[in-house]
C-alpha positions in Angstrom: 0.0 0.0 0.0 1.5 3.3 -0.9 2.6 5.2 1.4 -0.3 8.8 2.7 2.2 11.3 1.0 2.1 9.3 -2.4 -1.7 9.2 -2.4 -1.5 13.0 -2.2 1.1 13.7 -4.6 -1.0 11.9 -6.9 -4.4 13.3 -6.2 -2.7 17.0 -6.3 -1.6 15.7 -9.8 -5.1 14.3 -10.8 -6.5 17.4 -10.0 -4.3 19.6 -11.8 -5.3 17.8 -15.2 -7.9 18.9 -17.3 -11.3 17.6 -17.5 -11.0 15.8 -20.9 -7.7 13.9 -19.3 -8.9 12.1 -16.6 -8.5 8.6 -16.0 -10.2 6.1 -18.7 -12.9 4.0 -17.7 -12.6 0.4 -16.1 -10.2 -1.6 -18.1 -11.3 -4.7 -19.3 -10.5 -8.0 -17.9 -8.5 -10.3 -19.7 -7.7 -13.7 -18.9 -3.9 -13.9 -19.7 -2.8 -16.7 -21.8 -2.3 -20.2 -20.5 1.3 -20.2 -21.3 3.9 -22.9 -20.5 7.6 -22.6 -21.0 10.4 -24.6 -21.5 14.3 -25.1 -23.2 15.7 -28.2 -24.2 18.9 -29.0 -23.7 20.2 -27.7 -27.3 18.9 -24.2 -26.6 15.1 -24.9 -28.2 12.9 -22.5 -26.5 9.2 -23.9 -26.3 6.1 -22.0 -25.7 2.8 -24.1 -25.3 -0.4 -22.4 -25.6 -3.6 -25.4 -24.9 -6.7 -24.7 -26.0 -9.8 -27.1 -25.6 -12.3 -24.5 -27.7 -10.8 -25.5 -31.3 -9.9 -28.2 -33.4 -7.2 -27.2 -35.0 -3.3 -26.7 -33.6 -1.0 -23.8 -35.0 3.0 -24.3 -35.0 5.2 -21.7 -35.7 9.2 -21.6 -35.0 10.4 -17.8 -34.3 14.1 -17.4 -35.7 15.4 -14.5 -33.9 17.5 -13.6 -37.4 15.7 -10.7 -40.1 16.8 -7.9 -41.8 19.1 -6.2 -39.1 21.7 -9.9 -39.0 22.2 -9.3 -43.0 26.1 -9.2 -43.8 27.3 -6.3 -45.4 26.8 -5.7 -48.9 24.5 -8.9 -48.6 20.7 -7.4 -47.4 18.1 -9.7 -48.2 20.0 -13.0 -46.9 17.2 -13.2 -44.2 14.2 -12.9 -46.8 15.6 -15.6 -48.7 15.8 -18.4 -46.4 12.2 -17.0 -45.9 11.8 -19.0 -48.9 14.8 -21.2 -49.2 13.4 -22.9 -46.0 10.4 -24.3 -47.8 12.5 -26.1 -50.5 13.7 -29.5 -49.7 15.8 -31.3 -47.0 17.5 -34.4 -46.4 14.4 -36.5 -45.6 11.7 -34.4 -46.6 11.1 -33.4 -50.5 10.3 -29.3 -52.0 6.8 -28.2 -50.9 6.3 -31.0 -48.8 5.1 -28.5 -45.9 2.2 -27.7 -48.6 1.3 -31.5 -49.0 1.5 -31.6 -45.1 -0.9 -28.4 -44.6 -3.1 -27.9 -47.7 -3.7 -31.2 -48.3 -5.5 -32.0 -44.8 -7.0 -28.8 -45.3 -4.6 -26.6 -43.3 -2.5 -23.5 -44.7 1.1 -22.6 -43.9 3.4 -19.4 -44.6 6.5 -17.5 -43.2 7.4 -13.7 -43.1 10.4 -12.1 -42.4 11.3 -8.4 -40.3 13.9 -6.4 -39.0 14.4 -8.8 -36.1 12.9 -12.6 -36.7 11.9 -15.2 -39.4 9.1 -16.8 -38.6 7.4 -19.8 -40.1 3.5 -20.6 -39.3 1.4 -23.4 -40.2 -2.0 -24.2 -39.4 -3.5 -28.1 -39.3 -6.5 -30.1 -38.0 -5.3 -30.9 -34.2 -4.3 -34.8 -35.4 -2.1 -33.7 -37.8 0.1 -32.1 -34.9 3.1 -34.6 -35.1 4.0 -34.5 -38.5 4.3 -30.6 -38.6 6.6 -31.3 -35.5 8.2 -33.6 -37.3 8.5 -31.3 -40.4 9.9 -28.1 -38.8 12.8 -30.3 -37.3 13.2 -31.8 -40.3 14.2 -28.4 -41.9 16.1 -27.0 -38.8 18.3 -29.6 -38.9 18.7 -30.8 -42.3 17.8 -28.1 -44.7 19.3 -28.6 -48.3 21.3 -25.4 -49.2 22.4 -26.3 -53.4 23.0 -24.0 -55.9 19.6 -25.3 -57.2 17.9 -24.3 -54.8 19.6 -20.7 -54.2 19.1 -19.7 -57.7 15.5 -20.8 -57.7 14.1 -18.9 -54.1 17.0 -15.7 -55.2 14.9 -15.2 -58.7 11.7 -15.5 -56.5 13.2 -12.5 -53.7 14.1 -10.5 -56.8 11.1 -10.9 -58.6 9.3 -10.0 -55.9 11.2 -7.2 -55.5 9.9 -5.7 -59.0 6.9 -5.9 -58.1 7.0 -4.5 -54.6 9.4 -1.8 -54.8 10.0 -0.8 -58.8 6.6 -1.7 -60.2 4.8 0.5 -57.9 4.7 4.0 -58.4 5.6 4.8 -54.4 7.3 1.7 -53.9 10.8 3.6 -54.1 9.5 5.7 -51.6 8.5 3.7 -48.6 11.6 1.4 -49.7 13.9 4.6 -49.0 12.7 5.3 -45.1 14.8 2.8 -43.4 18.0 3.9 -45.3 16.9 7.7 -44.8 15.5 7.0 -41.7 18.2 5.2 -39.4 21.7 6.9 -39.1 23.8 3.7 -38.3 21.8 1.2 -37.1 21.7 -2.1 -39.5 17.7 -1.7 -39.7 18.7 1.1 -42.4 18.9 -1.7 -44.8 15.5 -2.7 -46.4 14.0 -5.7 -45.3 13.3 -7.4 -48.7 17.5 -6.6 -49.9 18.1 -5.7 -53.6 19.0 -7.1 -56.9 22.4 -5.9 -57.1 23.5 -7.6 -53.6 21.1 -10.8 -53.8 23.2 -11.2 -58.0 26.9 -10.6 -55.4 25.9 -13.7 -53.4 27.8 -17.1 -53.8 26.8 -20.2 -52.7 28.8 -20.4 -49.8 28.0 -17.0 -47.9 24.5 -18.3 -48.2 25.4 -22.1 -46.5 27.7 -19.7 -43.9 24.6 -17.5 -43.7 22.2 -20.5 -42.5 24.7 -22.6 -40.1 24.9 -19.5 -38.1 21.3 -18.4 -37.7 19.2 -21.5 -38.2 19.6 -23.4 -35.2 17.7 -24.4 -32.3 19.7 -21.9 -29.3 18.3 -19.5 -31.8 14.4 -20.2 -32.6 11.2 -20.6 -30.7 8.5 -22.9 -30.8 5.3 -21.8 -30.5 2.1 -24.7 -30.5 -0.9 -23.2 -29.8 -4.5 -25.0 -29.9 -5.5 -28.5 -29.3 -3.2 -30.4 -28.1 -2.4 -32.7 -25.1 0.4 -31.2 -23.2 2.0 -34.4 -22.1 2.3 -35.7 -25.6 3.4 -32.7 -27.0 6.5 -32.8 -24.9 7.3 -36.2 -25.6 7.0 -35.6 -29.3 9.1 -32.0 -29.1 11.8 -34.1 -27.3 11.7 -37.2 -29.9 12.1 -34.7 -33.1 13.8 -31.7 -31.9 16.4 -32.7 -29.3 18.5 -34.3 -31.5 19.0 -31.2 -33.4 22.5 -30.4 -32.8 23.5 -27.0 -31.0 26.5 -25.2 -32.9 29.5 -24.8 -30.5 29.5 -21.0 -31.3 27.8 -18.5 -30.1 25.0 -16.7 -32.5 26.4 -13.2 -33.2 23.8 -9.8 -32.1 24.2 -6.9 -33.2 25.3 -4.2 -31.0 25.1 -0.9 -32.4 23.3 1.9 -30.6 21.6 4.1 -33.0 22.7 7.6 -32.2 20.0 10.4 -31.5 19.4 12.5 -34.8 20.6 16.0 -33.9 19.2 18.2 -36.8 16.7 17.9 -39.4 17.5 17.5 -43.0 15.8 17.2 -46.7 16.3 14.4 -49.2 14.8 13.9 -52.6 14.0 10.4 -53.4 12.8 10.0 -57.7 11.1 7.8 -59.2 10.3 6.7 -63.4 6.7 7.0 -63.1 5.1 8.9 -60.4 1.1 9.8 -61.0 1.6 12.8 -58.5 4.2 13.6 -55.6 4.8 12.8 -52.5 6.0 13.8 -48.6 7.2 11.7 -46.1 8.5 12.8 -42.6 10.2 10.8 -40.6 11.2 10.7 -36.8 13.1 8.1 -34.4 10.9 6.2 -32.3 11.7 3.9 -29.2 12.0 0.1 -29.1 9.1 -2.0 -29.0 9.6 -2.5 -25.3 9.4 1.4 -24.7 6.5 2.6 -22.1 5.5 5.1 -24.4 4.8 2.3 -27.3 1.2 1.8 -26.6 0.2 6.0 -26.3 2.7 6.2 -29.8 0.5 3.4 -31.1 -3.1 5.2 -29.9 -1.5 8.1 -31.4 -0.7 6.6 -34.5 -4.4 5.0 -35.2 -5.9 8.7 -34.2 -4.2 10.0 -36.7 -4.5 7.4 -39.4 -6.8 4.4 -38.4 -9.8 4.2 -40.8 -11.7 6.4 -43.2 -12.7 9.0 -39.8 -9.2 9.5 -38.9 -7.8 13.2 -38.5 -5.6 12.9 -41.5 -8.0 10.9 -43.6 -10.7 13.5 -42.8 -8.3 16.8 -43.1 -6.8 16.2 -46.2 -8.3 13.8 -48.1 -12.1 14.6 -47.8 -12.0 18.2 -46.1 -9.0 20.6 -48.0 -8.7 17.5 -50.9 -5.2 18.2 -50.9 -4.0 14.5 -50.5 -5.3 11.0 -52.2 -4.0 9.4 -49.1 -2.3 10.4 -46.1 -1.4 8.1 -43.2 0.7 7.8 -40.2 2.7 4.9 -38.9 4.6 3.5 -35.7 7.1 1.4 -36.8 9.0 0.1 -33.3 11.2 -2.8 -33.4 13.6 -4.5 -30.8 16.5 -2.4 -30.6 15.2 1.1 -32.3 11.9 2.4 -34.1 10.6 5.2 -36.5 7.3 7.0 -36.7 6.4 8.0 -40.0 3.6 10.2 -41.8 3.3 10.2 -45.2 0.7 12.0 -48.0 0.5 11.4 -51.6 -0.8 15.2 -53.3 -4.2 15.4 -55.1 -5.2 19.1 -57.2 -1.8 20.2 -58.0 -0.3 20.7 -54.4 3.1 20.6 -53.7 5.0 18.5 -51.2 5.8 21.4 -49.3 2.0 22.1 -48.8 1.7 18.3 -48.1 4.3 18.3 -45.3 2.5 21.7 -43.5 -0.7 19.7 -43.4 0.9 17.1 -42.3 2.3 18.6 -39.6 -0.4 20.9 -38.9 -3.1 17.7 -38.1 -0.1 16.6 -35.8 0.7 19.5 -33.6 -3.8 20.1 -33.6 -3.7 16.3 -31.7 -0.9 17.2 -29.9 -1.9 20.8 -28.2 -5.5 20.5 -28.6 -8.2 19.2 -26.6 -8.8 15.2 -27.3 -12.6 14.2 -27.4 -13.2 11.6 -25.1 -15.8 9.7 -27.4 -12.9 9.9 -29.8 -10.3 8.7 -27.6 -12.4 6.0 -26.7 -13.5 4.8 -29.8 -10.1 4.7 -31.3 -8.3 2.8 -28.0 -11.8 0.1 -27.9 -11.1 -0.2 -32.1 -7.0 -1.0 -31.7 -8.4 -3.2 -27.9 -10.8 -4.8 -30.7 -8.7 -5.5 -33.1 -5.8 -7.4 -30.5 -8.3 -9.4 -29.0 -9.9 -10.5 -32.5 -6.6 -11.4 -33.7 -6.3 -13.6 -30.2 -9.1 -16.0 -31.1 -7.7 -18.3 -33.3 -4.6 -20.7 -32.1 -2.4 -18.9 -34.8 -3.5 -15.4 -33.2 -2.4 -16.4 -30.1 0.8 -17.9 -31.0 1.9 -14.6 -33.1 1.0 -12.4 -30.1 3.3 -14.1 -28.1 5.6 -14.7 -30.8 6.3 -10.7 -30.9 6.5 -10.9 -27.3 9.4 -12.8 -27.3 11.4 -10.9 -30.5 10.0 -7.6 -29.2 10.1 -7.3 -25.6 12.0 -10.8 -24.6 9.4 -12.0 -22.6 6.4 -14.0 -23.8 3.9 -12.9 -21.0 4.5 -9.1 -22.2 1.5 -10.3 -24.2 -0.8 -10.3 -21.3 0.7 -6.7 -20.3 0.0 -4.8 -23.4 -3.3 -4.9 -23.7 -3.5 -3.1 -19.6 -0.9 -0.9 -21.0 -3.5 -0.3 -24.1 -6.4 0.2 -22.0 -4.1 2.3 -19.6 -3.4 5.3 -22.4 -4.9 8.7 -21.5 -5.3 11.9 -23.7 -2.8 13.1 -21.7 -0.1 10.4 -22.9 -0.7 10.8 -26.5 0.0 14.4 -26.2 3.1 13.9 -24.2 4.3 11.3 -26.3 3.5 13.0 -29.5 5.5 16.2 -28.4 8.1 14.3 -26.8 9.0 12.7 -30.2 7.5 14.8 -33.0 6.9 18.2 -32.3 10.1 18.7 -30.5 12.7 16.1 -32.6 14.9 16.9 -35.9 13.0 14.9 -38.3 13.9 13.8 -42.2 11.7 15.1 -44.9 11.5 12.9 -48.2 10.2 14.7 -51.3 9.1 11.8 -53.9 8.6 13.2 -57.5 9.2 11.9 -61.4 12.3 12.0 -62.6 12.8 14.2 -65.3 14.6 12.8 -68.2 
């Protein structure tokens, strides 16, 4: 119990604030997720999620390797064994995962970010020990060939075209990490490029897996029907005698330095429709206090066709097709972002002032309550939604774990969710917006 001078402090406090920043109403209850842990002897970190409500069973394995490990000169190593991991290994034949999944009427996938690799699949709950089976097949004894790198590098690079040089803004959202970050390996875009996928050999690939790919450096995640029992016994027959490297798994360790000054870049591209502004700030990590107020902050502004920019310059003034914010926070550094593509002949100039105008008008202005409230129930809506399916519940804790290093930091967002006043968006929005250096991006046609 606190002590009788704390309870006054903070009543004084309380009643300094402004009516329209008082406390939120009752948070909701949620029963946190039945979570057991373990680590096998190799390093294997296992995360059991039972559920008796479902029929189906969701495995994923969490590689704590993305777009930050890359070697130099080498981005998109981490988005290719995305793919590389699905071709075949020394017991197991290519897209055998889809004849394990699809067939029985189950789906699989992977995706890659700036700080995991994660792998999903989804089966009827009897189908449970052949996934297991599966993934350890592929940790273990995954077939790296030239065959099989040309195939899944074409596939990145193709991919590529289409994502970042077919699209008339691809160039731009592909240029905010590298303009973004100062020195921090996140500057290098997730999905690589052509010219450093085509410098690749055989063997920094085969290098690249044997030092990432191994169990003292995944999680398991099984969520859904299962009996817990025979889920350890089958986790212990398949993936124990996976073999732990004798080195250690190398982490980065730089510190992205604090951006001191704001600056201007122009970013071109062959076929723009009509330009562009970005802004761009540095954010905290993931596992920041402020994350959830930057996150109610970010849906105020951008959630949905009511959202202040949405509203302000799309439909009111009409001086933007789109305009959006984002909070992009990941485990070691973040950014915050707000973007607007012109509509009528505007400039990026008068982009970037309404840009910042809707900002600092959140930030210094009163907040609505029915507004606060309906945008914190709609992101409380959408986490919960997203947590009623085994594979929901696995990814939630899955980005516990990259994120925040702790699995039941699941449970604890959504109180920190509830938790976030008017108040703390304000404070967080002026804290690291209105009163940082930011980076501007102006995105227009090149001119021949």
């Amino acid at each position: 119990m606190p002590h009788r001078r704390d309870c006054l402090f903070a009543l004084t406090a309380l009643a300094t604030l402004p009516a329209w920043a008082a406390a939120p109403p009752q948070p909701i209850r949620v029963p946190p997720l039945p979570l057991h842990e373990r680590r096998l002897a190799n390093g294997l970190q296992v995360l059991a999620l039972p559920a008796r409500n479902t029929s189906t069973v969701s495995v994923q394995v969490w590689y704590r390797v993305g777009g930050k490990d890359d070697p130099p000169g080498r981005s998109g190593f981490a988005h290719l064994f995305e793919h590389m991991m699905f071709k075949g290994s020394r017991h197991m034949g290519s897209h055998t995962f889809d004849r394990l999944t699809e067939d029985v009427g189950g789906n699989n996938n992977a995706f890659t970010a700036e700080d995991v690799t994660a792998y999903h699949s989804t089966v009827p709950s009897n189908h449970l020990e052949r996934i297991l089976w599966a993934e350890a097949e592929r940790m273990g004894n995954l077939v790296v060939d030239q065959a099989n790198f040309d195939s899944e590098r074409a596939v990145v690079q193709e991919e590529y075209r289409q994502r970042v040089l077919a699209s008339p803004y691809g160039r731009l959202f592909n240029a905010i990490p590298p303009q973004g970050y100062i020195e921090h390996p996140y500057k290098r875009p997730v999905i690589g490029s052509i010219e450093d996928l085509n410098a690749a050999t055989l063997e920094d690939v085969r290098s690249f897996h044997a030092t990432y790919y191994r169990p003292d450096n995944a999680t398991l995640i099984v969520s859904g029907d299962f009996d817990p029992k025979q889920l350890d016994a089958w986790v212990d027959r398949y993936f124990s005698r996976v073999a732990k490297p004798d080195r250690p798994v190398p982490r980065v360790t730089v510190k992205e330095p604090r951006r001191t000054e704001s600056r201007r870049a122009q970013v071109f591209g062959p076929n723009v429709p009509l330009p562009a502004v970005a802004l761009i700030w540095q954010g905290p990590r993931a596992d920041s206090q402020d994350a959830a107020a930057l996150n109610v902050a970010s849906a105020l502004l951008s959630a949905g066709e009511s959202s202040r920019l949405n509203e302000a310059l799309v439909y009111r003034e009409q001086s933007a097709q789109a305009a959006g914010f984002s909070t992009d926070l990941n485990a070691d550094a973040g950014l915050l972002m707000a973007f607007a593509i012109a509509a009528g002949g505007r400039s990026t100039a008068q982009l970037e002032q309404a840009l910042l105008r809707e900002i600092e008008r959140l930030a210094t202005r009163r907040i609505p309550d029915a507004e606060l409230e309906k945008v914190r129930t709609q992101v409380l809506t959408g986490e919960l939604a997203s947590r009623q399916t085994p594979h929901g519940r696995a990814q939630s804790v899955g980005w516990a774990v990259i994120q925040r290093g702790d699995p039941r930091a699941a449970d604890r967002e959504l109180a920190e969710l509830q938790a976030v006043r008017a108040a703390d968006v304000q404070r967080v929005l002026k804290s690291y917006v209105l009163e940082r250096p930011r980076v501007t991006l102006d995105y227009t046609e090149k001119k021949s």
